[in-house]
C-alpha positions as a Markdown table, in Angstrom:
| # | Residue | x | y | z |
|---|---|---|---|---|
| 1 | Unk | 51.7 | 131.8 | 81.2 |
| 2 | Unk | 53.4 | 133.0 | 84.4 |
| 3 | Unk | 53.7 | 130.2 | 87.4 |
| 4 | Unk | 52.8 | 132.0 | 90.7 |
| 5 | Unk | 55.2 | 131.3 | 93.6 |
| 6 | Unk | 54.9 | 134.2 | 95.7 |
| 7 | Unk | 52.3 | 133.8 | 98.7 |
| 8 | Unk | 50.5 | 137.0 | 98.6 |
| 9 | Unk | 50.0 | 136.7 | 95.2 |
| 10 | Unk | 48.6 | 132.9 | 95.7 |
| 11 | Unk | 46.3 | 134.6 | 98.8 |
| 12 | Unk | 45.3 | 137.2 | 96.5 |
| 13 | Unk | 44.0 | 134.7 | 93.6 |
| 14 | Unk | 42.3 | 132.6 | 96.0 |
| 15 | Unk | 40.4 | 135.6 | 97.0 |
| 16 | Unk | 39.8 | 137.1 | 93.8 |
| 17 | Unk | 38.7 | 133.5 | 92.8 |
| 18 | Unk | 36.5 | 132.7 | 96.1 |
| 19 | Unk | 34.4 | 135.8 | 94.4 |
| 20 | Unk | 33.8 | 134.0 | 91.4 |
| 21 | Unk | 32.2 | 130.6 | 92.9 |
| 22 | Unk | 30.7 | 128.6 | 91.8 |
| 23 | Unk | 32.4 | 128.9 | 88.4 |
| 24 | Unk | 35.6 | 129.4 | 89.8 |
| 25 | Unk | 35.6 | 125.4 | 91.4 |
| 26 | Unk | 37.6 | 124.5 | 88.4 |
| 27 | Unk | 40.8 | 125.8 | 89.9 |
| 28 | Unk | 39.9 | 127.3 | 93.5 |
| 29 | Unk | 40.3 | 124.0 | 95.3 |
| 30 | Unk | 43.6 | 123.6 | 93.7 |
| 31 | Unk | 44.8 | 126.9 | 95.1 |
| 32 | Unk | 43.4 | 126.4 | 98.3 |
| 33 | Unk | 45.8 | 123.7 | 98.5 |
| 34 | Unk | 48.6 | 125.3 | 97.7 |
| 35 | Unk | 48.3 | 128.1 | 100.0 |
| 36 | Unk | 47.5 | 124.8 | 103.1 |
| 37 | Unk | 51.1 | 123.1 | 102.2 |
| 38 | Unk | 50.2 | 122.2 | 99.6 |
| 39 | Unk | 49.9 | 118.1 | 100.2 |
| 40 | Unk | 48.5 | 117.4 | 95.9 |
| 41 | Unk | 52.1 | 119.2 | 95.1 |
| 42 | Unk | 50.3 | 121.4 | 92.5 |
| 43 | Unk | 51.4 | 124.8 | 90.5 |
| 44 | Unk | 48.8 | 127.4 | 89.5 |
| 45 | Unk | 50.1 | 129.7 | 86.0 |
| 46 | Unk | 47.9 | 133.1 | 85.4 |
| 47 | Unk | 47.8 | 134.5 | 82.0 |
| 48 | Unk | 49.5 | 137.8 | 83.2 |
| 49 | Unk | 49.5 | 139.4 | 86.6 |
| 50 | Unk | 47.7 | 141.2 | 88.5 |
| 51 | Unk | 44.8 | 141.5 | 85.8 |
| 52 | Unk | 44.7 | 138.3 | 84.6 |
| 53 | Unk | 42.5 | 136.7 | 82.0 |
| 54 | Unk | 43.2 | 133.1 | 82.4 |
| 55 | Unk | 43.9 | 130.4 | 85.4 |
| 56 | Unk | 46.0 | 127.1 | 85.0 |
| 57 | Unk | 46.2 | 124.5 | 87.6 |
| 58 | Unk | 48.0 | 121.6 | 87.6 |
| 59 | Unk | 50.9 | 118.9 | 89.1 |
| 60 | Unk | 54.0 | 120.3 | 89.5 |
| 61 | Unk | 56.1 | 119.6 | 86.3 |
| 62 | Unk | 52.7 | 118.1 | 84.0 |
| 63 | Unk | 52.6 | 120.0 | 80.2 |
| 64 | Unk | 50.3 | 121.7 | 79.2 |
| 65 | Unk | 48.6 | 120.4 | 76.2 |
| 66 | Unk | 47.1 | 117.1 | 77.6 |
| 67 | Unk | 43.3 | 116.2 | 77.7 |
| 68 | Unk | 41.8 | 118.0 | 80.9 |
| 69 | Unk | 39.3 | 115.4 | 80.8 |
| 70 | Unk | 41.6 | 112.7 | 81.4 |
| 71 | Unk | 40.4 | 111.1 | 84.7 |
| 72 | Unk | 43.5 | 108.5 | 84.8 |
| 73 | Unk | 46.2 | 111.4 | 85.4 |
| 74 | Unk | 46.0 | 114.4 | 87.7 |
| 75 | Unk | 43.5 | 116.4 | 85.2 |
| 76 | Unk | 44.5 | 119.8 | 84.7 |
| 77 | Unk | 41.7 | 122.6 | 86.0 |
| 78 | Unk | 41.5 | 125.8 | 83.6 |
| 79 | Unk | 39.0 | 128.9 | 83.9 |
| 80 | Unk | 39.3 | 131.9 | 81.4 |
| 81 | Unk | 37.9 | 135.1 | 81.6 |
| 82 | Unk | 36.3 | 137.3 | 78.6 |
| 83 | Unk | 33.8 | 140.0 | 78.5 |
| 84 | Unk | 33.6 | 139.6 | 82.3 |
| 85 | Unk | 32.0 | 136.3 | 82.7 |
| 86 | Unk | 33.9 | 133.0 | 83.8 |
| 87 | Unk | 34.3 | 130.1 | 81.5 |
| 88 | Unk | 35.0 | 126.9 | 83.1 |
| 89 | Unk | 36.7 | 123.7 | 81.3 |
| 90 | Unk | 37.9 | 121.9 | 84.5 |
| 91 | Unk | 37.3 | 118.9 | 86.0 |
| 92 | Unk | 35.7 | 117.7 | 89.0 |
| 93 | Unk | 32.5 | 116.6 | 91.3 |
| 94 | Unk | 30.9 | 118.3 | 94.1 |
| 95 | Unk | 30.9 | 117.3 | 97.4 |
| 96 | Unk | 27.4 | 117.6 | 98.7 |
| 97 | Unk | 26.1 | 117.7 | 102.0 |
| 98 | Unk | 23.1 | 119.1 | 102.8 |
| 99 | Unk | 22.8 | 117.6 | 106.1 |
| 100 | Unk | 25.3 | 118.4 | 108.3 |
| 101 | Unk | 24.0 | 116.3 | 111.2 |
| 102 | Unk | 23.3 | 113.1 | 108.9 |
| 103 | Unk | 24.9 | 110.1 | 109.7 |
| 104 | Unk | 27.8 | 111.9 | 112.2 |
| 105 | Unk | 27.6 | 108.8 | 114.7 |
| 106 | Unk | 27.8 | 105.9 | 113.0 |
| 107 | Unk | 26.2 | 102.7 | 114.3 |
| 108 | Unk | 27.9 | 101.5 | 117.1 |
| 109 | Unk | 29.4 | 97.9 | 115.6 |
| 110 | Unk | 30.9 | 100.0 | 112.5 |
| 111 | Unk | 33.1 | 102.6 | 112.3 |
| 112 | Unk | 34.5 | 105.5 | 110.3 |
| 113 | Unk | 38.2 | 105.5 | 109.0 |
| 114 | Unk | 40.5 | 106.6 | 106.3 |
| 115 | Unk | 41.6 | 104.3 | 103.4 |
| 116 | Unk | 45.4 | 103.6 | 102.6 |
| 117 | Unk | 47.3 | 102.5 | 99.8 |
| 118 | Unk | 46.4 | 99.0 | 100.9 |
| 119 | Unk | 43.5 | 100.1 | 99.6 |
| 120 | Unk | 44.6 | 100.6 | 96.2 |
| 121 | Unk | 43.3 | 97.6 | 94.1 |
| 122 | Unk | 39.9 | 97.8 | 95.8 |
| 123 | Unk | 40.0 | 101.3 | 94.5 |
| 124 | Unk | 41.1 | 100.5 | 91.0 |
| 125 | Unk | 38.6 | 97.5 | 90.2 |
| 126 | Unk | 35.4 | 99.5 | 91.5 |
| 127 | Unk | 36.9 | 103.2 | 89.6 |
| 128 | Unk | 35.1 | 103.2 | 86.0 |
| 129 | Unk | 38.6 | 104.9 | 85.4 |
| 130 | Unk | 40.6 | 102.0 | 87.0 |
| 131 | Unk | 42.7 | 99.2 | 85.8 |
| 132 | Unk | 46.1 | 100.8 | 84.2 |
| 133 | Unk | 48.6 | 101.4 | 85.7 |
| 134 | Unk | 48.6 | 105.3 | 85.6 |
| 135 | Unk | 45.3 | 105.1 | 86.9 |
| 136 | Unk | 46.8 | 102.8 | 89.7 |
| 137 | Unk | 49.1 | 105.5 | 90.7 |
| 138 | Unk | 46.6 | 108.4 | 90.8 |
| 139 | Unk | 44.7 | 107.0 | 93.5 |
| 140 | Unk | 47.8 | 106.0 | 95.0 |
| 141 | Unk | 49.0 | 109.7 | 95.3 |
| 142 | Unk | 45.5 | 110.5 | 95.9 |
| 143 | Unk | 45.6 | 108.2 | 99.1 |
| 144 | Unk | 49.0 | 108.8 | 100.5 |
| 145 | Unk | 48.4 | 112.7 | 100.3 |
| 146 | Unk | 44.8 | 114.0 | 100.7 |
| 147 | Unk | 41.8 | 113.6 | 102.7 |
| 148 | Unk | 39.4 | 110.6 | 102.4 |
| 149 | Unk | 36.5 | 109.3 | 104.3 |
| 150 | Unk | 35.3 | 105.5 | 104.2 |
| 151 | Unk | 32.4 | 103.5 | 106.4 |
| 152 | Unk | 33.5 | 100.4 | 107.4 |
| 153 | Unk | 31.3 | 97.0 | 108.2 |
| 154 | Unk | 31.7 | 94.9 | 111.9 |
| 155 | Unk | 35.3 | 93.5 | 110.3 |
| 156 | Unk | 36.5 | 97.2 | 109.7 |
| 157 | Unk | 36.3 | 96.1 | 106.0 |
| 158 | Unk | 35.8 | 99.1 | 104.0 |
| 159 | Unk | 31.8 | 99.2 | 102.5 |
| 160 | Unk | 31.9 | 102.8 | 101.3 |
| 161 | Unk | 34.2 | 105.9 | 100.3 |
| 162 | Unk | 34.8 | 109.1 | 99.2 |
| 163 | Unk | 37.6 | 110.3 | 98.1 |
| 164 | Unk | 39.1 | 114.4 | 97.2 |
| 165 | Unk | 41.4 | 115.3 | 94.5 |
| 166 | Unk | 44.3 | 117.9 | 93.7 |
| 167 | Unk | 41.3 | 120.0 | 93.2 |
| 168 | Unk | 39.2 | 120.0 | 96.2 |
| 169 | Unk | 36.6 | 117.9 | 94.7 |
| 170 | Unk | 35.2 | 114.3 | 94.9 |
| 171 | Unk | 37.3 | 111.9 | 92.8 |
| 172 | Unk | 36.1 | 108.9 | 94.3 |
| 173 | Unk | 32.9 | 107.7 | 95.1 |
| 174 | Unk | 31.8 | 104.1 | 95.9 |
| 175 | Unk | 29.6 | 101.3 | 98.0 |
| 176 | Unk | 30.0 | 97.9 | 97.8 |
| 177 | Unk | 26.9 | 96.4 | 96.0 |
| 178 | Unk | 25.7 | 94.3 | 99.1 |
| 179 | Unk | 25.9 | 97.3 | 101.2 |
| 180 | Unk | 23.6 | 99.9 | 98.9 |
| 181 | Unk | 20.2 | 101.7 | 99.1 |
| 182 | Unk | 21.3 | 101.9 | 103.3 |
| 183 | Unk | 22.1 | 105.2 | 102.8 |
| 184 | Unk | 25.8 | 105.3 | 103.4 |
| 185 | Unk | 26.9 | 107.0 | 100.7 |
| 186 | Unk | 24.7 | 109.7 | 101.7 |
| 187 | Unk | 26.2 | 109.6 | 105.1 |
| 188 | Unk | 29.7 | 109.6 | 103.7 |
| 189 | Unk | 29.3 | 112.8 | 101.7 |
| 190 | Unk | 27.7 | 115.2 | 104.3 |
| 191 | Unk | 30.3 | 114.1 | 106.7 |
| 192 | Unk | 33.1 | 114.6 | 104.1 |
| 193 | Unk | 31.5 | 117.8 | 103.2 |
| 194 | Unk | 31.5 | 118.6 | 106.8 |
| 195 | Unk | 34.9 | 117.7 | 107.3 |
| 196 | Unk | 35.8 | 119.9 | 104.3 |
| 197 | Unk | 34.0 | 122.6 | 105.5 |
| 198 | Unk | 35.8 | 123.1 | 108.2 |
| 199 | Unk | 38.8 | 123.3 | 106.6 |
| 200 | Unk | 37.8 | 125.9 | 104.7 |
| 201 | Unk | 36.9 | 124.2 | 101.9 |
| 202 | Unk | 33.7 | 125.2 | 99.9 |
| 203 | Unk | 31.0 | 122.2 | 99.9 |
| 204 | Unk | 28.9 | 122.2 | 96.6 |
| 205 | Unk | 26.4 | 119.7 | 94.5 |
């Protein structure tokens, strides 16, 4: 595997891979941010170039060989390519948002906000992924580098979130028991997805 460093050739896979959505979602969001400054710190490897077969993406300096499933770490997203059609093993959740009006002014004694690495433990003891330490640190990285959304209750106390990954996709997902079947959650996604959008970024259920 070949690491790609060159920016046309990391424009050119993005749009060779932006052809190949949805199956593509594995690695695309993790290209997309490289070629943005690349804030997730991430490498992308290609089987051989320019007719390549197979897509890595990954941290900077993670080896190759780990479980892609593993939601504590960064999780490595892989596509391959054979006989024509895309094979996906990656990792990931869609950001839906169907309604991209839904829930974009919040009610008027709550407000909308971005969670910090205050916000870690929170994280951590609501993730069914939390409570190690590497686990810790993922949504620490995930916090201090890339885009999150959370709905906050009349204290600013943080009632429900969404959070993106290395990849582009949700990683994150949460409402405080008192605070469900309101509809926040809802109202959280389409406006992340909106948000994502914008940037860009491919929104997908």
């Amino acid at each position: 595997m070949q690491i790609l460093t060159c920016p046309a050739k990391l424009q050119s896979l993005e749009a060779t891979l932006r052809r190949s959505l949805p199956l593509s979602l594995p690695v695309y969001g993790a290209v997309m941010h490289i070629n943005r400054g690349n804030p997730g710190e991430m490498e992308v490897a290609v089987d051989s170039w320019p007719d390549f077969g197979a897509v890595l993406a990954r941290q900077s300096g993670e080896v190759a060989g780990g479980d892609p499933w593993d939601m504590e770490g960064g999780g490595v997203g892989a596509l391959g390519q054979e006989w024509g059609h895309w094979e996906h093993w990656g990792v990931g959740m869609g950001i839906l948002g169907q309604e991209w009006g839904c829930w974009e002014h919040w009610s008027q004694n709550r407000g909308m906000g971005a969670l910090g690495v205050e916000h870690a433990e929170l994280l951590t003891e609501t993730w069914p992924y939390g409570g190690t330490s590497r686990s810790r640190q993922y949504l620490v990285d995930m916090l201090s580098r890339l885009p999150n959304l959370c709905l906050q209750d009349e204290t600013r106390y943080p009632v429900c979130w969404v959070l993106t990954d290395h990849f582009g996709t949700g990683a994150h997902g949460y409402t405080l028991r008192a605070h469900r079947r309101h509809g926040y959650m809802r109202a959280a996604l389409a406006i992340t997805a909106k948000r994502a959008h914008a940037r860009g970024f491919p929104s997908y259920g």
